[in-house]
Backbone as JSON Lines, residues from 0, in Angstrom:
{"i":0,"aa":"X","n":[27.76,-10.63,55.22],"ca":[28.28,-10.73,53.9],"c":[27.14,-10.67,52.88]}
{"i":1,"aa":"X","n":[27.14,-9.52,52.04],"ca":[26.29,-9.77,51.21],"c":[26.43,-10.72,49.71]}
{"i":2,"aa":"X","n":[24.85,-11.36,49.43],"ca":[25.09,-12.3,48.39],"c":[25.01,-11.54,47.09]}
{"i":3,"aa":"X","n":[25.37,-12.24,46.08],"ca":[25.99,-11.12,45.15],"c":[25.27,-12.11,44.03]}
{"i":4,"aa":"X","n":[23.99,-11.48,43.3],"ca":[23.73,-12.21,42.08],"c":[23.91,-12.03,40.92]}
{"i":5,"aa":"X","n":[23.89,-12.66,39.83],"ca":[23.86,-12.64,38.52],"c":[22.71,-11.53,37.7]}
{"i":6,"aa":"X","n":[23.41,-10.49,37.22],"ca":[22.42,-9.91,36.83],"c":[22.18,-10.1,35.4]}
{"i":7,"aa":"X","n":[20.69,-10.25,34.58],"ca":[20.06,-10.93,33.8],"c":[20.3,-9.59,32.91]}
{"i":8,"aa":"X","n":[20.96,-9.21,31.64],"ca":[20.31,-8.23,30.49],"c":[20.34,-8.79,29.4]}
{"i":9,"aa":"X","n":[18.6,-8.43,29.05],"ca":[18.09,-9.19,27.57],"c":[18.71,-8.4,26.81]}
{"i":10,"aa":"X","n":[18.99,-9.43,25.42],"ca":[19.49,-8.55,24.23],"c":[18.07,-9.04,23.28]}
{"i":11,"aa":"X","n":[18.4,-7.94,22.85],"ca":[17.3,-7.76,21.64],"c":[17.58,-7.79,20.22]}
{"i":12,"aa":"X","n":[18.92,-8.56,19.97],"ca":[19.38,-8.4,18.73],"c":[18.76,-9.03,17.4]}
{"i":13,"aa":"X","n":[18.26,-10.0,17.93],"ca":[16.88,-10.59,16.72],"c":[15.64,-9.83,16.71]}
{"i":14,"aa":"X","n":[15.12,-9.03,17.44],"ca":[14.11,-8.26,17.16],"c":[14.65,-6.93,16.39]}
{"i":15,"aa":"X","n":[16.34,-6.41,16.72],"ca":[16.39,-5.37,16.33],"c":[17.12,-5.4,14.99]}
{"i":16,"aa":"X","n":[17.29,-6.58,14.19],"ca":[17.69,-6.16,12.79],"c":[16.49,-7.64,11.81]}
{"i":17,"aa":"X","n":[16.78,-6.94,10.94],"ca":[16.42,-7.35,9.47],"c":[16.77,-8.73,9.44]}
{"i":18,"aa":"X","n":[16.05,-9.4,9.03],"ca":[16.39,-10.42,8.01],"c":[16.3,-10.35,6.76]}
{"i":19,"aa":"X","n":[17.51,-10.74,5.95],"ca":[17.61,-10.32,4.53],"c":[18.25,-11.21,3.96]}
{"i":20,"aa":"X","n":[18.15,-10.98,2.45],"ca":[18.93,-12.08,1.59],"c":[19.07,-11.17,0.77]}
{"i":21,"aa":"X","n":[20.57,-10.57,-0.2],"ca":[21.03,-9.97,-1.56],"c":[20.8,-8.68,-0.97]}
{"i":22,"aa":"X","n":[20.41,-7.99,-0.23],"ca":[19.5,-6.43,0.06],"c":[18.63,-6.45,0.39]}
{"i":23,"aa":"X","n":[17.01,-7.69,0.78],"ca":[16.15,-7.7,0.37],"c":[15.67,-8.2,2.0]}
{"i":24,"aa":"X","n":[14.93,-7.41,2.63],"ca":[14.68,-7.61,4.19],"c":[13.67,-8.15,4.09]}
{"i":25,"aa":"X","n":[13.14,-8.69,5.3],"ca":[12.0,-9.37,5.73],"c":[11.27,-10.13,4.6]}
{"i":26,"aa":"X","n":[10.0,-10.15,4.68],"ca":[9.19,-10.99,3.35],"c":[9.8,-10.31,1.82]}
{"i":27,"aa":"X","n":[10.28,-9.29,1.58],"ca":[10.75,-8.71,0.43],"c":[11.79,-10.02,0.19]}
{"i":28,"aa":"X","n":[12.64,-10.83,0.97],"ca":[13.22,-11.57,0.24],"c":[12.64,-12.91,-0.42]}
{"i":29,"aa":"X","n":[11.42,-13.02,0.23],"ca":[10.88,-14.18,-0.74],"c":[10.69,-13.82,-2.1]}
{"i":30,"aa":"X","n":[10.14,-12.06,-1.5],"ca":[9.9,-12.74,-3.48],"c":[11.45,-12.58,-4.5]}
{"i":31,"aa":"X","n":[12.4,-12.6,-3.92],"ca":[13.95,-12.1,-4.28],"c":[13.73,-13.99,-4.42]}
{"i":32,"aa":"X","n":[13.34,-14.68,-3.63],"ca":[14.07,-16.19,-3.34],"c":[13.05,-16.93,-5.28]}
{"i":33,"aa":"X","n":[11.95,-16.31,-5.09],"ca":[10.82,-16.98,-6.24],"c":[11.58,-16.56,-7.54]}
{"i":34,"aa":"X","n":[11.83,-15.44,-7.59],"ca":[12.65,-14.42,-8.71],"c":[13.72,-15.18,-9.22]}
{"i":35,"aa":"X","n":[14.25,-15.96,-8.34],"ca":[15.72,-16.72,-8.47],"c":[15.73,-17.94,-8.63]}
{"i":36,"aa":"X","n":[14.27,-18.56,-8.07],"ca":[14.28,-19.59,-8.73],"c":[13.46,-19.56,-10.22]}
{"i":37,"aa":"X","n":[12.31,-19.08,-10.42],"ca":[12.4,-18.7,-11.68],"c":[13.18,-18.28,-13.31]}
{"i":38,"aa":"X","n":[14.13,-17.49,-12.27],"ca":[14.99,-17.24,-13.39],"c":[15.53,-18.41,-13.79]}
{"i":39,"aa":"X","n":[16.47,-19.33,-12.47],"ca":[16.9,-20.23,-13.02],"c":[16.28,-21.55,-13.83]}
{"i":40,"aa":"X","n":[14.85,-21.8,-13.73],"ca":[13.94,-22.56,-14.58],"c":[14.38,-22.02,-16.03]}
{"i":41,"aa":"X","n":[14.12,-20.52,-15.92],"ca":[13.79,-20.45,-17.5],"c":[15.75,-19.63,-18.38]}
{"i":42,"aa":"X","n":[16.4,-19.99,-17.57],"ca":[18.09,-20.16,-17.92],"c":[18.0,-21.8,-18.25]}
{"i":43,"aa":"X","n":[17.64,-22.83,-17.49],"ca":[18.06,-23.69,-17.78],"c":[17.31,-24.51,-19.24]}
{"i":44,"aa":"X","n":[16.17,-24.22,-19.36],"ca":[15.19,-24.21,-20.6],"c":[15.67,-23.63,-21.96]}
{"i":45,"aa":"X","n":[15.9,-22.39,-21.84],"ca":[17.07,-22.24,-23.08],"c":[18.67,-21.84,-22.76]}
{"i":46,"aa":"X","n":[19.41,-22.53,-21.68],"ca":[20.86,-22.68,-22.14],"c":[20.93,-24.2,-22.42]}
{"i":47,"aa":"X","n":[19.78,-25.45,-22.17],"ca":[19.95,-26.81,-22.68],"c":[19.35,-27.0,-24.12]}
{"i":48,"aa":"X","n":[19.73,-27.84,-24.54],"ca":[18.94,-27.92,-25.83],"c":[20.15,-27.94,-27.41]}
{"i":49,"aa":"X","n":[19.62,-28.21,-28.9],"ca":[20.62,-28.23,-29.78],"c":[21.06,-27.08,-29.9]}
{"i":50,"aa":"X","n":[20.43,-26.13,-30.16],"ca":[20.34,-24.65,-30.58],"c":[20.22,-23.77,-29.39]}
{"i":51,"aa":"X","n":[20.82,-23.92,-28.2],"ca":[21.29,-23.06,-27.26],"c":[21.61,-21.84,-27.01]}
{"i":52,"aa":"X","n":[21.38,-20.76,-26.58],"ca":[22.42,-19.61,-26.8],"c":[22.11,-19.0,-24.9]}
{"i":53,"aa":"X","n":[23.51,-19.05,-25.03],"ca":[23.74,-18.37,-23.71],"c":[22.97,-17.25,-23.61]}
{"i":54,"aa":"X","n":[23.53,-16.37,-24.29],"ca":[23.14,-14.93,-24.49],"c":[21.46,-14.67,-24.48]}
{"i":55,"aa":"X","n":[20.68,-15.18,-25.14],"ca":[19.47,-15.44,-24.69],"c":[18.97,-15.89,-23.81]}
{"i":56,"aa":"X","n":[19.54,-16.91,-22.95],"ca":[19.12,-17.78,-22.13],"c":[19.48,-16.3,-20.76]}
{"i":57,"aa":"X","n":[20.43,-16.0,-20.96],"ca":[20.6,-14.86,-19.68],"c":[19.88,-13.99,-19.84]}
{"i":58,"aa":"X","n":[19.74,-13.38,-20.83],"ca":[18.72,-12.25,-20.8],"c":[17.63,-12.22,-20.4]}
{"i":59,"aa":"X","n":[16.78,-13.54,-21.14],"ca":[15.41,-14.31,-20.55],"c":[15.83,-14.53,-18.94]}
{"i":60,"aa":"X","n":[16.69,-15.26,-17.88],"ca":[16.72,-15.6,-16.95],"c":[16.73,-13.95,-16.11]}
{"i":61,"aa":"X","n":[17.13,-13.09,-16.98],"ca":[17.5,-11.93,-15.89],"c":[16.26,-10.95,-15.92]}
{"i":62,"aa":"X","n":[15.35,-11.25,-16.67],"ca":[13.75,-10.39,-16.54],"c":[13.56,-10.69,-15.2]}
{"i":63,"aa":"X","n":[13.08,-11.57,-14.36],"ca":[11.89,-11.57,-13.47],"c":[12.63,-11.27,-12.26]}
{"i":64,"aa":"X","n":[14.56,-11.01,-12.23],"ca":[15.49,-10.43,-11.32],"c":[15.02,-8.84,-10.96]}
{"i":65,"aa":"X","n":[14.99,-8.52,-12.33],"ca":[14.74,-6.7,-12.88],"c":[13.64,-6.91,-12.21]}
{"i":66,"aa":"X","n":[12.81,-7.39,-12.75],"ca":[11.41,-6.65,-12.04],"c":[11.21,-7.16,-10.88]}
{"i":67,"aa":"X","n":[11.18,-7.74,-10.18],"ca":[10.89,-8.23,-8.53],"c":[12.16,-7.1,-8.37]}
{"i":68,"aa":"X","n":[13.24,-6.76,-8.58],"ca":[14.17,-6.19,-7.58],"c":[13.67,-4.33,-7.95]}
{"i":69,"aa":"X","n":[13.27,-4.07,-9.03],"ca":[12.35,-2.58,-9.19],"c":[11.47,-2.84,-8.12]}
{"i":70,"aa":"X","n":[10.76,-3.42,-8.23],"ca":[9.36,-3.67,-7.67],"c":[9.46,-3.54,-6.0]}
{"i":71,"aa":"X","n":[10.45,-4.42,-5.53],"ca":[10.5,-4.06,-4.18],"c":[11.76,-3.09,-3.4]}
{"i":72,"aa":"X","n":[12.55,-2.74,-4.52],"ca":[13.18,-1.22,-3.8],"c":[12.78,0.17,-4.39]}
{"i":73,"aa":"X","n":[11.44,0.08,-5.42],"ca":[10.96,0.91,-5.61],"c":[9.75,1.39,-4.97]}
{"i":74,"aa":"X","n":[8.99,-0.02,-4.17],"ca":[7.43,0.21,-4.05],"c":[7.65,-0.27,-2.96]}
{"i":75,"aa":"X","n":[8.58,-1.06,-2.34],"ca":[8.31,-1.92,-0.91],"c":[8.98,-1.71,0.33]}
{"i":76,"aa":"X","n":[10.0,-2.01,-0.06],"ca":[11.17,-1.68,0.63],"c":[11.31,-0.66,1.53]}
{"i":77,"aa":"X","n":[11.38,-0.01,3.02],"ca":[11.88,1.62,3.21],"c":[10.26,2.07,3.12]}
{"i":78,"aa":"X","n":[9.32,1.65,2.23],"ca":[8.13,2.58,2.32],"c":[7.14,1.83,3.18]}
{"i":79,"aa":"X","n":[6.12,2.48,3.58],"ca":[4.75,2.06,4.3],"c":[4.38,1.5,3.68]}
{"i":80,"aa":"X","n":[3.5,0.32,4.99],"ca":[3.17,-0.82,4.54],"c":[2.07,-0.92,2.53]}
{"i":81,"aa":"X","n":[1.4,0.08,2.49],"ca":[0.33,-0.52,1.72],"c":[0.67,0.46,0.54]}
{"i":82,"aa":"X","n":[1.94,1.07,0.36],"ca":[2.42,1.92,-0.56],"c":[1.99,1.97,-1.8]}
{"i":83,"aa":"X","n":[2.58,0.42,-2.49],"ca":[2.72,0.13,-3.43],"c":[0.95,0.06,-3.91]}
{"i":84,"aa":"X","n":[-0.1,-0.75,-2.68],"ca":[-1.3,-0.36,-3.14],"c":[-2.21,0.91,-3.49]}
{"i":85,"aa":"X","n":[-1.54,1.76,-2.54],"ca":[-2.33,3.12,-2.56],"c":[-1.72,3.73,-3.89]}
{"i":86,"aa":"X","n":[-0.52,3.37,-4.4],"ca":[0.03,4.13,-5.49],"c":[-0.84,3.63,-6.34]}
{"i":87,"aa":"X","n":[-0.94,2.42,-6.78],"ca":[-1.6,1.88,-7.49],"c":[-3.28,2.21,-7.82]}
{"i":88,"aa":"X","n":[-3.79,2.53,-6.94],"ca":[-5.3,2.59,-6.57],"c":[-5.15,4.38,-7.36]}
{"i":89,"aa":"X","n":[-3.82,5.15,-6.87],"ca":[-4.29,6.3,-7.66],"c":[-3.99,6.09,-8.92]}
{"i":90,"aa":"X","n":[-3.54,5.74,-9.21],"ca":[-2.49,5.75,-10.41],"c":[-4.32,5.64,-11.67]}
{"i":91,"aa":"X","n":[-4.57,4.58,-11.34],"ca":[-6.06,4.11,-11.87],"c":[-6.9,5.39,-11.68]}
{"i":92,"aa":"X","n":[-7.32,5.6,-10.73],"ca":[-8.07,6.9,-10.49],"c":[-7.68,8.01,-11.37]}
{"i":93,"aa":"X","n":[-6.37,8.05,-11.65],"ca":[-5.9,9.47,-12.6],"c":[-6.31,9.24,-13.99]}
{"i":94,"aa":"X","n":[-5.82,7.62,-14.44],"ca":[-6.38,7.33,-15.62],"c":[-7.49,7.06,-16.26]}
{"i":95,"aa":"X","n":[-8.53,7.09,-15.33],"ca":[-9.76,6.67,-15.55],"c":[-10.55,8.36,-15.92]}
{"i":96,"aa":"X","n":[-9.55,9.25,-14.82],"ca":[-10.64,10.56,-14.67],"c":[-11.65,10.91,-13.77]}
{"i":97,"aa":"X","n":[-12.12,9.84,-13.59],"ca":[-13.15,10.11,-12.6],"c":[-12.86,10.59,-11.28]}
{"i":98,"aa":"X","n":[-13.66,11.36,-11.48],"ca":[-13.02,12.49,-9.94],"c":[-13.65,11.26,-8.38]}
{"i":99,"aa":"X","n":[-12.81,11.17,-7.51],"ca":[-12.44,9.95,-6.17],"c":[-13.92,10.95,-5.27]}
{"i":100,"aa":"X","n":[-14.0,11.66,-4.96],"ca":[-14.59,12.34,-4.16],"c":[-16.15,12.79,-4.54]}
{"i":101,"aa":"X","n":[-16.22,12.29,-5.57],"ca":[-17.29,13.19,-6.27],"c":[-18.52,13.05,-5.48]}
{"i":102,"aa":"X","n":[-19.44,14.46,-5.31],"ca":[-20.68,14.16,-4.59],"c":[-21.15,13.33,-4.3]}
{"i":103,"aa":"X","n":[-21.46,12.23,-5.31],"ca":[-22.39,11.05,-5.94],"c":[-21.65,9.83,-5.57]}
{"i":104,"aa":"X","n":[-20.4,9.92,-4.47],"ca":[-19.34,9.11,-4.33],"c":[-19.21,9.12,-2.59]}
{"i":105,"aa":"X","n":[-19.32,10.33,-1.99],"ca":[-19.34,10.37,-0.44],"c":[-20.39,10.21,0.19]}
{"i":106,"aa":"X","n":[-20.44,10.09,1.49],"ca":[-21.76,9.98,1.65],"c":[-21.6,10.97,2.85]}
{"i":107,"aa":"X","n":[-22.96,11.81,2.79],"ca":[-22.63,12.75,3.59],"c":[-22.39,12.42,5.21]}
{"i":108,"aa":"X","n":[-21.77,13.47,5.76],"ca":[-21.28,13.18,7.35],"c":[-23.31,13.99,8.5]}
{"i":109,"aa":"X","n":[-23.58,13.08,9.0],"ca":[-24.53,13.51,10.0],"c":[-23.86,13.99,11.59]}
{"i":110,"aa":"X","n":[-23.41,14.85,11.82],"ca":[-22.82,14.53,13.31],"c":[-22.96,16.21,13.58]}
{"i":111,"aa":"X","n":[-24.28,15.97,15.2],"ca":[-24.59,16.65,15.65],"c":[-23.05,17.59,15.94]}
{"i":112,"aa":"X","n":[-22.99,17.06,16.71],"ca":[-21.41,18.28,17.12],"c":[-20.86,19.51,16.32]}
{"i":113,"aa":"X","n":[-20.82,18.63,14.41],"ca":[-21.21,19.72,13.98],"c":[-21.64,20.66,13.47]}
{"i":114,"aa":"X","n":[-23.33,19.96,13.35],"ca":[-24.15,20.84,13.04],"c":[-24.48,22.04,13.9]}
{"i":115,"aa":"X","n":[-24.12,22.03,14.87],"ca":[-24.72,22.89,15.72],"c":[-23.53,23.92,15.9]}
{"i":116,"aa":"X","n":[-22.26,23.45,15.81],"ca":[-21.21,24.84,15.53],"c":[-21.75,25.75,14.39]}
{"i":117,"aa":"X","n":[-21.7,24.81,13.19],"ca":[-21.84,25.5,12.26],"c":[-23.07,26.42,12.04]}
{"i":118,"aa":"X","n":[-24.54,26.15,12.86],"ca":[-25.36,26.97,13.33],"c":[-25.14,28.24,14.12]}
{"i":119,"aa":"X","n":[-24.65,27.77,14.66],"ca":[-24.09,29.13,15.85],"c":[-23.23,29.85,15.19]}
{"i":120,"aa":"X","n":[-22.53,29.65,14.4],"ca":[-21.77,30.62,13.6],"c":[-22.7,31.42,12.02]}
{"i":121,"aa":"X","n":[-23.83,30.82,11.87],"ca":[-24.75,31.17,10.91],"c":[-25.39,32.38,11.67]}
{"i":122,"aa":"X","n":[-25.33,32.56,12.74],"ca":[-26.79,33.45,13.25],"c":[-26.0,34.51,14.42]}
């Protein structure tokens, strides 16, 4: 009679999705969580008080929503890791002018391998 065991299959369902909060996966939702508490600091700062106004108080509370939620489904989100830096790093480079590569900026490459192609193709 053969013995008949239990066969073991791992699931991988916590490695294979997201953690998210509102849309906002992995560490992108902290800064969704800071955004929200912020806002609500500065909602509750001007909707208390004599001279109150809602309408201000939301508008002010809904800035730092807008920009943390641009910020990370524009620059973070879906893109490679260091996106938002490399965009940034050119972005400066364009405005500055200064050419990234410039002679006076690389340093030249020494490597036999291929100096010596490029010899052999000289002669």
């Amino acid at each position: 009679m053969e013995v008949q065991s239990v066969k073991l299959h791992e699931t991988n369902e916590g490695r294979e999705t997201q953690q998210g909060v509102a849309g906002f996966e992995g560490a992108n939702a902290l800064f969704f969580m800071f955004a929200l508490g912020f806002a609500l600091m500065i909602f509750r700062r001007f909707a208390s008080g004599p001279e109150a106004s809602m309408l201000v108080a939301i508008s002010l509370a809904a800035i730092p929503l807008i920009v943390v939620s641009a910020y990370v489904f524009g620059l973070k989100q879906g893109k490679p890791a260091s996106y938002d830096v490399e965009l940034a790093e050119w972005l400066i480079i364009k405005a500055s002018a200064a050419p990234y590569f410039a002679p006076g900026k690389v340093e030249p490459m020494n490597l036999p391998w291929v100096d010596s192609t490029v010899k052999e193709q000289q002669s």
